[in-house]
C-alpha positions in Angstrom: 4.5 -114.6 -52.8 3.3 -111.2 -53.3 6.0 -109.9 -50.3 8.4 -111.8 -52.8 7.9 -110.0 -55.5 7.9 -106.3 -54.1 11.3 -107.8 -52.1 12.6 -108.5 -55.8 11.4 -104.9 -56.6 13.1 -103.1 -54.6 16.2 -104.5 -54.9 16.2 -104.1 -58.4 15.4 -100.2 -58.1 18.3 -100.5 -55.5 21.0 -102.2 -57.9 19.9 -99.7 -60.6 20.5 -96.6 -58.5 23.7 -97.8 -57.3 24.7 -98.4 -61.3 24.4 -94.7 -62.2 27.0 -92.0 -60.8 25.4 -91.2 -57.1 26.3 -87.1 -56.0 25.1 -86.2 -52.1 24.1 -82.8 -53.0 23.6 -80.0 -50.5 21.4 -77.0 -50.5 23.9 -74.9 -50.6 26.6 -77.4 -53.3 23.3 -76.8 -55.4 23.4 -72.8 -55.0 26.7 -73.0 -55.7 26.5 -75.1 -58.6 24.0 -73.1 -60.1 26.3 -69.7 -59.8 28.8 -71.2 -62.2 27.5 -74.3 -64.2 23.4 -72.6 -64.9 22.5 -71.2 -68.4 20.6 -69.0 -66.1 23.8 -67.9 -64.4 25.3 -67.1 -67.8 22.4 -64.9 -69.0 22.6 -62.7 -65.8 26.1 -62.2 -66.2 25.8 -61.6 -69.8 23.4 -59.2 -68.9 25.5 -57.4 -66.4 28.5 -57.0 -69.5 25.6 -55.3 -71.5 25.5 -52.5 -69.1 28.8 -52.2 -68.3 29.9 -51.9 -71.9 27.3 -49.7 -72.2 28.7 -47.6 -69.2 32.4 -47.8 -70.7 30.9 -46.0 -74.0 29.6 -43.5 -71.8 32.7 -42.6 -70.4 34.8 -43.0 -73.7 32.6 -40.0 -75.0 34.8 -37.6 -72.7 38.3 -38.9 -74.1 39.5 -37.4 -76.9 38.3 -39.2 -80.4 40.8 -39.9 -83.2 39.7 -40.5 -86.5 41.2 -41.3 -89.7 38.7 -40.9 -92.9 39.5 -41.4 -96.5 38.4 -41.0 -100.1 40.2 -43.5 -101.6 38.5 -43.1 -105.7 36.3 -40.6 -107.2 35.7 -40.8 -110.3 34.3 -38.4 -112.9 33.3 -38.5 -116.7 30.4 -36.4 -117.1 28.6 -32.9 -118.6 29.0 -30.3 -115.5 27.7 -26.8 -116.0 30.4 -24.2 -115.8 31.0 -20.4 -115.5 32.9 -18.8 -118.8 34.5 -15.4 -117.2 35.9 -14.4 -120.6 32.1 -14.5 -122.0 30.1 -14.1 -118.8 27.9 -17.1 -119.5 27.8 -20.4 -118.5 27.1 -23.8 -120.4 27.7 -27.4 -120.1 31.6 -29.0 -120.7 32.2 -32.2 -120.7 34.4 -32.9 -117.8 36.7 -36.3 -116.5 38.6 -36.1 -113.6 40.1 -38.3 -110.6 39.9 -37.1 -107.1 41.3 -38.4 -103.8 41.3 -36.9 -100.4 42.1 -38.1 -96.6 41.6 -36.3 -93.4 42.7 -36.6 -89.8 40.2 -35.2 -87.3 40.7 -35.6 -83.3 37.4 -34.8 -81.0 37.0 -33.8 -77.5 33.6 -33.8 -76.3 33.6 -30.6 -72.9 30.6 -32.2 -70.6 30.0 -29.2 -68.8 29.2 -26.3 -72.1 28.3 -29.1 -74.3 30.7 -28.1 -76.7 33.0 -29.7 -78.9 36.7 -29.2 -79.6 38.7 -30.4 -83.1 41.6 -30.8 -84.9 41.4 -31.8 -88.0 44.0 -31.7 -91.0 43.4 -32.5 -94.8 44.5 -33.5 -97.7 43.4 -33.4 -101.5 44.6 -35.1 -104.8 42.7 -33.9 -107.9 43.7 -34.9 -111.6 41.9 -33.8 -114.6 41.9 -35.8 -117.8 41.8 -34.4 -121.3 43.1 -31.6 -123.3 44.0 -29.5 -120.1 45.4 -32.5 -117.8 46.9 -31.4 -114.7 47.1 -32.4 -111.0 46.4 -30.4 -108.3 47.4 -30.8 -104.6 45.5 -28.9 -101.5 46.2 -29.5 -98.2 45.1 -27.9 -94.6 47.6 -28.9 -92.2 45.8 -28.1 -89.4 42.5 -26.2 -88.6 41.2 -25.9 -84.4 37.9 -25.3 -83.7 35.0 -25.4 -81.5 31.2 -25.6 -82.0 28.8 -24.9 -79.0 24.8 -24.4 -78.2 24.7 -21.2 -76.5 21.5 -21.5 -75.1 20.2 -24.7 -75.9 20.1 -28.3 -74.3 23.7 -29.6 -72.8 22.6 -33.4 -73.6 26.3 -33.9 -72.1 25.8 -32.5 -68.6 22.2 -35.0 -68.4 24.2 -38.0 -69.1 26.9 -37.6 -66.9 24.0 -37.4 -64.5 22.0 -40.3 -65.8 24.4 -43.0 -66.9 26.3 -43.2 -63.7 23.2 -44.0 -62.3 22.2 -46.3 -64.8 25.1 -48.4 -64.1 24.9 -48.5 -60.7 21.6 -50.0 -61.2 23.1 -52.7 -63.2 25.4 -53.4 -60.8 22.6 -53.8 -58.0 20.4 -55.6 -60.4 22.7 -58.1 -61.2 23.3 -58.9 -57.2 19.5 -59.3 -57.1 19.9 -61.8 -60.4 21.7 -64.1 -58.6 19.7 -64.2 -55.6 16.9 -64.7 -57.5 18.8 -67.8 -59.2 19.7 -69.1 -55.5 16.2 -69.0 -55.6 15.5 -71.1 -58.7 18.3 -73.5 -57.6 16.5 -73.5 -54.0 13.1 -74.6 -55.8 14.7 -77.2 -57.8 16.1 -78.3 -54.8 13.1 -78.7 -52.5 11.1 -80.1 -55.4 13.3 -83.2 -55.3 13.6 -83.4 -51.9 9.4 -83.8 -51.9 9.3 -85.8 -54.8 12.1 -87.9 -52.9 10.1 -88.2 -49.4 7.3 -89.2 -51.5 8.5 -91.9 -53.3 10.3 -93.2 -50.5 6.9 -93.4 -48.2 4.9 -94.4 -50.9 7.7 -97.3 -51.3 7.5 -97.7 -47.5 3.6 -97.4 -47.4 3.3 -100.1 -50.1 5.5 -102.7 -48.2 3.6 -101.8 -45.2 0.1 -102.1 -46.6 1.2 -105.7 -47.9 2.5 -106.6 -44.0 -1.1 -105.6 -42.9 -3.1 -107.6 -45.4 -1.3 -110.9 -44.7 -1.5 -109.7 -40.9 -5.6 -109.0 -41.1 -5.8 -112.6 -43.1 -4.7 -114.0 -40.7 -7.1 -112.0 -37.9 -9.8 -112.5 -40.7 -8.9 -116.7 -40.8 -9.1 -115.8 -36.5 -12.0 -114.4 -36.8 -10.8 -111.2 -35.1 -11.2 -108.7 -37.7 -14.0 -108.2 -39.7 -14.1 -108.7 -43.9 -14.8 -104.6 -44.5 -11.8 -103.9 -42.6 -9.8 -106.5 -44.3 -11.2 -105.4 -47.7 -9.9 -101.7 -46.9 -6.6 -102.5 -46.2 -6.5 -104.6 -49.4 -7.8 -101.2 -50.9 -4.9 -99.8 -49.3 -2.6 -101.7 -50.8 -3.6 -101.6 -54.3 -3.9 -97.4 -53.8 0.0 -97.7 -52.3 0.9 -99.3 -55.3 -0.8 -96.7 -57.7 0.8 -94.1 -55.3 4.4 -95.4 -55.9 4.1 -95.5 -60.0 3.1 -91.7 -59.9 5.9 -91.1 -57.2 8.1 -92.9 -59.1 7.5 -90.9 -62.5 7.5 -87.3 -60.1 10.7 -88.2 -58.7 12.1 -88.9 -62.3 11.0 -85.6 -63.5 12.3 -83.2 -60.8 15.6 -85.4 -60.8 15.7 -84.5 -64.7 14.8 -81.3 -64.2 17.6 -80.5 -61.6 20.6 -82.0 -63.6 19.3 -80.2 -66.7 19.2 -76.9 -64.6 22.7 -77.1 -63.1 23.9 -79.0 -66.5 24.9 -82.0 -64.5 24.7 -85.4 -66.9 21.8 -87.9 -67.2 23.1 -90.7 -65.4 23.9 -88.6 -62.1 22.0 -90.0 -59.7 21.3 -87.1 -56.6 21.2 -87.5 -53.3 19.7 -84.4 -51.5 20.7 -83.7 -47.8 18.1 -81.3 -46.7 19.6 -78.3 -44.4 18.5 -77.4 -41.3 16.8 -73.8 -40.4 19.2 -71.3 -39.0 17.8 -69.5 -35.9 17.5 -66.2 -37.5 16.3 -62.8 -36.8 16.1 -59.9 -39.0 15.3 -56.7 -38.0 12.9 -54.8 -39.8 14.0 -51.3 -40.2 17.3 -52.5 -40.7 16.1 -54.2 -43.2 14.0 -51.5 -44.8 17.0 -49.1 -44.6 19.4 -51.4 -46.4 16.7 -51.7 -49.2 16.4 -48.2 -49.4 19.9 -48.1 -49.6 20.5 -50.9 -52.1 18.1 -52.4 -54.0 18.0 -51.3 -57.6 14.0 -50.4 -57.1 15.1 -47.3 -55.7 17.8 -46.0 -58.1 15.7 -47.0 -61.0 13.1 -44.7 -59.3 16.2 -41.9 -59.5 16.8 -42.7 -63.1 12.9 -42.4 -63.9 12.5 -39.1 -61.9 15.9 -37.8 -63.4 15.0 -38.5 -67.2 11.8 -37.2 -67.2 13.4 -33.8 -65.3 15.8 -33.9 -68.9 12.5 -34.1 -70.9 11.4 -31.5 -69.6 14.9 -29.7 -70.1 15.1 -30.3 -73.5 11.3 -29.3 -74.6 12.0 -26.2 -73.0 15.6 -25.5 -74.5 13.7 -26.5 -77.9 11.2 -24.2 -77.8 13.2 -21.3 -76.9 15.5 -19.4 -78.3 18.3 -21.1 -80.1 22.0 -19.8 -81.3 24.4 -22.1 -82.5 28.3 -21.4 -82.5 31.0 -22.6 -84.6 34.4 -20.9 -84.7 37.7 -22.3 -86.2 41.3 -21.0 -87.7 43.0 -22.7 -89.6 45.8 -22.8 -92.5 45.4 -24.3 -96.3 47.5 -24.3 -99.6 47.3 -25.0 -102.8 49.7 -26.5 -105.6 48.7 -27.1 -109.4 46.6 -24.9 -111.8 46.0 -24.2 -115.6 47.9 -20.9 -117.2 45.0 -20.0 -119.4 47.1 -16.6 -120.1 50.1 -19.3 -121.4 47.7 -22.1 -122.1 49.7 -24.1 -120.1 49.2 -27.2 -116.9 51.3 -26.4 -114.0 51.0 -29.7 -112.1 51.2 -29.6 -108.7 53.3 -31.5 -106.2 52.5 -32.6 -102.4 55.7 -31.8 -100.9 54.6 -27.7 -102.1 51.6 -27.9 -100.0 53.2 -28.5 -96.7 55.7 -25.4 -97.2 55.5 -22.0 -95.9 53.9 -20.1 -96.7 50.5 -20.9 -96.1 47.1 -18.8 -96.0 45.0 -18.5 -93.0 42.1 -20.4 -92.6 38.9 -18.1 -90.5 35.7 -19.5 -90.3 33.0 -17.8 -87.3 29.6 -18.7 -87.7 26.7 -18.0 -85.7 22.9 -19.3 -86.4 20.0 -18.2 -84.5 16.2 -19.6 -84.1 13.7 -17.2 -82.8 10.2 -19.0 -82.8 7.7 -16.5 -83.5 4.2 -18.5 -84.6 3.5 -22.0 -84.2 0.0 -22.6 -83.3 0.8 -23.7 -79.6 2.3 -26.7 -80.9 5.8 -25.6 -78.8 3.9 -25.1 -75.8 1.7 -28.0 -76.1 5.1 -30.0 -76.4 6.4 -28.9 -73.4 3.4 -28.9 -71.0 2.9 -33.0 -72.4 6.7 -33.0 -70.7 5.5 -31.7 -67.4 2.5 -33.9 -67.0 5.0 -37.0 -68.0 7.2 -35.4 -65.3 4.4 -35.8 -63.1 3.4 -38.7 -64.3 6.6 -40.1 -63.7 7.0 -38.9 -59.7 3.6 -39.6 -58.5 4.8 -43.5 -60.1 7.8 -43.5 -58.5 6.1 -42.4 -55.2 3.6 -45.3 -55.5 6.7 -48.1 -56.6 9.0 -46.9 -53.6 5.8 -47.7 -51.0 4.7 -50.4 -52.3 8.3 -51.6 -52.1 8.9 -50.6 -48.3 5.9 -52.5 -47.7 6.8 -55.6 -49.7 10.3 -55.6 -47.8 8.5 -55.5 -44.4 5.6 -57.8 -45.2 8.8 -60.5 -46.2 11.0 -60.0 -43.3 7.9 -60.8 -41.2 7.2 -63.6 -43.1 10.4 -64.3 -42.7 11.0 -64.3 -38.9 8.3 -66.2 -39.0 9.3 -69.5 -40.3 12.1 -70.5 -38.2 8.9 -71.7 -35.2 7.6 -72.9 -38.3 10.1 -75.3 -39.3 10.2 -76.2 -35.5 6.6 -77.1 -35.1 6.5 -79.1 -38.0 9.7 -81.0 -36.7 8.1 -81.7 -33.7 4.5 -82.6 -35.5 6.9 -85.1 -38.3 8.7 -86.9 -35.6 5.2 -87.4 -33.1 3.2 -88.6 -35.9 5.8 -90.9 -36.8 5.8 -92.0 -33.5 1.9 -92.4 -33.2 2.3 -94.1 -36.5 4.5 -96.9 -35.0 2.4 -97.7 -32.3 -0.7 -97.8 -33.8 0.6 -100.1 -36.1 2.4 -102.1 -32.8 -1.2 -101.8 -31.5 -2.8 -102.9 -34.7 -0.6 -106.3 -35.3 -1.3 -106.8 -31.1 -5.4 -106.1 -31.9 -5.6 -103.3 -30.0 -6.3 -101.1 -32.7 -8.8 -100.8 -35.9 -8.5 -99.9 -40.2 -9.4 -96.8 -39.1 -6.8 -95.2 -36.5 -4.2 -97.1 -38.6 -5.4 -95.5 -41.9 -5.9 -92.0 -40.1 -2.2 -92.8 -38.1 -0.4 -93.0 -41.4 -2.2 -90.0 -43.1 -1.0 -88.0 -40.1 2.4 -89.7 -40.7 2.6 -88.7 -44.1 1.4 -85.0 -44.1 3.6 -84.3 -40.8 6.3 -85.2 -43.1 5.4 -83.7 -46.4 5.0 -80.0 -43.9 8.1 -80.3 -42.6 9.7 -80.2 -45.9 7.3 -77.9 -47.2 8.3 -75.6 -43.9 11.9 -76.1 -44.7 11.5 -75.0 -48.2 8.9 -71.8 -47.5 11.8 -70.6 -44.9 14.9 -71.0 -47.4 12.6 -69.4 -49.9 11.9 -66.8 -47.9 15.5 -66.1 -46.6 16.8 -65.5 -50.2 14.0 -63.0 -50.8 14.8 -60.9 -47.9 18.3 -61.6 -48.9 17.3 -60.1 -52.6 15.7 -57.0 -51.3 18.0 -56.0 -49.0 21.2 -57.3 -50.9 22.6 -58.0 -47.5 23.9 -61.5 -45.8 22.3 -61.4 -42.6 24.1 -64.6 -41.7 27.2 -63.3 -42.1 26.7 -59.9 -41.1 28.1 -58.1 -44.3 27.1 -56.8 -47.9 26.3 -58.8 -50.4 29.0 -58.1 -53.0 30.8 -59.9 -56.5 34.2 -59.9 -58.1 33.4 -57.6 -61.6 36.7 -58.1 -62.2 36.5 -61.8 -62.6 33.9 -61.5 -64.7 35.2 -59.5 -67.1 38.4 -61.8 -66.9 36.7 -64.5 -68.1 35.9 -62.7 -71.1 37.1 -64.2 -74.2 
C-alpha cells in the first residue's frame, strides 16, 4: 500500500513538472543569460556609462566653450544716491529705468599654462523713465583676452594626468564586474544543481528505504533479521521522508532564486546540465604579470599615488607666492545721452553702436599674494600633505602585495581543482557502486542495517563532493579569470564592445 502511494507521488510531481515550461540550462547558457537579462548586469553597465561620461566631460574642458548669456528684464523704480557736478554734492534722486543686456562669450581652456583664452562680445539696452526719458545703446563687439596663474597651481596639467587614468580604471573595473557576475550566475547555478542532487536522492533514498522495510519484514516474518535492525530501517524510512520535504522546499527556493536572478518567469521549470572540468593549467607568473598589467587594483594604486603627489602640489603652490594675470583689448561704443547744456534726450539707436568708429578697449591686471605671517598655519598645511602622501604610498605598497599574493594563492588553488573534480568522480561513481551491491548483498542476506546504512551515506556524500568539487573549480576559474582579466581557455584578453554599449543608449 504504502509503495502505492509514494508510486502516486511521484508521478504527480512528474506530471506537474512536465506542465510548467521545462529550459535544459547550461553553465555557461546561465553566464550568458546573466550578461544581458540580470539587474546585476544592468547596474555594472550603468556604472561603466558613469565613468565614461564623466571621462567625456573631462575632455570637453579642452574644446572651445560657447556661451550665450542674457538679461532679458531689469527693472528699476527706486531712490539711488547720485553725484551733482554742477554743486559738488551728492543726494538721493528718485530714479526708474529698464535695462537689458546679452553677451556672447567663447572659452578655450590651454592644459599645459593653465590659462584661459576668450572672446566675448556685448551688448546693452538702457531706458530711463521720467522727465529725462531716453534710451541708450552700448555695445563691445568684441574684446580677446587671457587670464593666467603665473606661479600657482595648473589644476589643468593634474587632470590630464589623473582622469585618463581614472577612466582606464573604469574600463578594467567594469571587465572585473562581469566576471564577478559570471560568478554570481555560477553560484546560482551550482546551488540548484545541489539542491537538485538532493532532492533527487532523497526521492531515491525514500523509495529505497520503503523496498528495504518490506524486504526486512519479510526476513523479520523469516526469522533472518533481527527486530532492532528492522526498527532502523523503518527509522530510515520515516527520516527519508522528512529528508525529501526539506529537499523539496530547498530545491524550490534556489529554483526561485535563479529565474528571479536571470529574470526568467515563474513557471520555468530548469533543467541544469552540469559541465565538466577543463584540464587546465595556469601559470603563475604569467598570471601575476597579466594582473600587474590589468587589473584595476593596480591603476587605482597609480591614481591614489598620483592625487596625493597633486595635494601636495597645490599646498605648496598655495602657500607660496601668488600672481595672477589677466590681460584683454577690446573695442566698445556708445549711443544715447541727455544734452544737459540743451536740456535735451538724444536717444540712441543699435545700428550706431556697431559703426566705426569705435574706442579701444585695454584692460592689464596683475594681483600678487606674498604671505608674510601666518602662525605656521601654511606650513602646517603642507607638511599634513606630505605625511597623506606618505600615507598614501606606504598603502599602496601594502594593497599591490597583498594583491600579488592573493593572485598567486588563487591560481594555486586553482590548478589545484581539476585532480579535485577527478578524485571526487572517481570516489561518486565507486560509492555508487558499493552502494548497489551492498544493497544486492543486503536483499541476498549477505549484508547487515549497518554496512547498508554506512553504504548509502558514502553514496550520498561521494555525490554531494563531486558537485561541490565542480562548483569550487568553476568558482575558482572565474576568479583567476577576474584578477588577471585574461581567458586562459582561449588564450586571449579578456575584452567588451563599449561601443555597443553606448549604442544601446536611449
Amino acid at each position: 500500500m504504502k509503495q502505492l502511494i509514494i508510486l502516486i507521488i511521484a508521478l504527480t510531481f512528474y506530471l506537474l513538472c512536465y506542465s510548467q515550461q521545462s529550459m535544459q540550462l547550461s553553465l555557461q547558457d546561465v553566464v550568458q543569460m546573466a550578461q544581458t537579462h540580470s539587474l546585476q548586469s544592468f547596474l555594472v553597465k550603468n556604472t561603466y556609462l558613469a565613468g565614461y561620461w564623466q571621462h567625456q566631460s573631462f575632455k570637453a574642458n579642452y574644446l572651445p566653450e560657447l556661451t550665450l548669456g542674457s538679461q532679458l528684464v531689469n527693472y528699476t523704480n527706486a531712490n539711488q544716491l547720485r553725484y551733482n557736478s554742477e554743486f559738488n554734492t551728492e543726494s538721493y534722486v528718485r530714479t526708474q529705468s529698464l535695462n537689458f543686456n546679452a553677451s556672447l562669450s567663447l572659452k578655450q581652456n590651454v592644459g599645459l599654462t593653465g590659462g584661459t583664452f576668450y572672446l566675448q562680445s556685448d551688448l546693452d539696452r538702457n531706458q530711463n523713465f521720467g522727465s529725462n526719458d531716453y534710451t541708450q545703446f552700448s555695445s563691445r563687439p568684441f574684446r580677446i583676452g587671457y587670464q593666467q596663474n603665473l606661479f600657482g597651481f595648473n589644476a589643468f596639467k593634474w587632470e590630464r594626468k589623473l582622469e585618463p587614468k581614472r577612466y582606464e580604471q573604469v574600463v578594467r573595473q567594469y571587465l572585473q564586474d562581469v566576471e564577478a557576475t559570471n560568478q554570481m550566475a555560477c553560484n546560482y547555478f551550482f546551488n540548484l544543481a545541489m539542491a537538485g542532487m538532493n532532492r533527487d536522492m532523497a526521492r531515491y533514498n525514500l523509495l529505497q528505504s520503503d523496498t528495504l522495510v518490506q524486504v526486512a519484514r519479510q526476513r523479520f516474518q523469516l526469522g533472518t533479521i533481527q527486530r532492532e535492525d528492522l526498527y532502523e530501517l523503518e527509522l530510515n524510512l520515516n527520516n527519508a521522508a522528512i529528508s525529501q520535504d526539506e529537499a523539496d522546499m530547498q530545491y524550490r527556493k534556489n529554483k526561485e532564486a535563479l529565474l528571479a536572478f536571470l529574470r526568467l518567469p515563474a513557471d520555468v521549470e530548469p533543467v541544469v546540465v552540469l559541465p565538466e572540468a577543463v584540464r587546465l593549467k595556469v601559470p603563475e607568473l604569467k598570471a601575476l604579470d597579466l594582473a600587474r598589467e590589468r587589473n584595476a587594483v593596480m591603476l587605482e594604486q597609480q591614481v591614489r599615488l598620483l592625487d596625493a603627489d597633486r595635494q601636495v602640489a597645490r599646498t605648496r603652490a598655495e602657500n607660496s607666492f601668488q600672481a595672477n594675470l589677466n590681460v584683454s583689448y577690446g573695442i566698445n561704443k556708445t549711443d544715447g545721452y541727455y544734452d544737459y547744456g540743451k536740456d535735451v534726450a538724444v536717444n540712441g539707436t543699435i545700428g550706431n553702436v556697431y559703426r566705426p568708429t569705435f574706442d579701444d578697449y585695454q584692460r592689464l591686471g596683475i594681483d600678487i599674494s606674498i604671505p608674510i605671517l601666518d602662525w605656521g598655519r601654511r606650513k602646517g598645511q603642507y607638511q599634513l600633505a606630505r605625511s597623506r602622501q606618505e600615507i598614501a604610498r606606504l598603502g599602496a605598497e601594502q594593497a599591490i602585495a597583498t594583491f600579488e599574493q592573493q593572485v598567486i594563492t588563487k591560481v594555486l588553488e586553482f590548478n589545484l581543482q581539476f585532480s579535485k573534480v577527478q578524485s571526487a568522480a572517481k570516489s561518486d561513481s565507486l560509492a555508487a557502486m558499493s552502494y548497489e551491491l551492498t544493497t544486492t548483498r543486503f536483499f541476498r542476506g549477505n549484508a547487515d542495517v549497518v554496512k547498508l546504512t554506512l553504504a548509502q551515506k558514502s553514496k550520498d556524500n561521494a555525490r554531494y563532493q563531486y558537485i561541490l568539487s565542480l562548483h569550487q573549480y568553476w568558482m575558482s576559474y572565474y576568479a583567476v579569470r577576474s584578477l588577471t582579466l585574461y581567458d586562459f581557455e582561449q588564450d586571449r584578453p579578456l575584452e567588451a564592445d563599449f561601443e555597443q554599449l553606448l549604442d544601446r543608449l536611449p
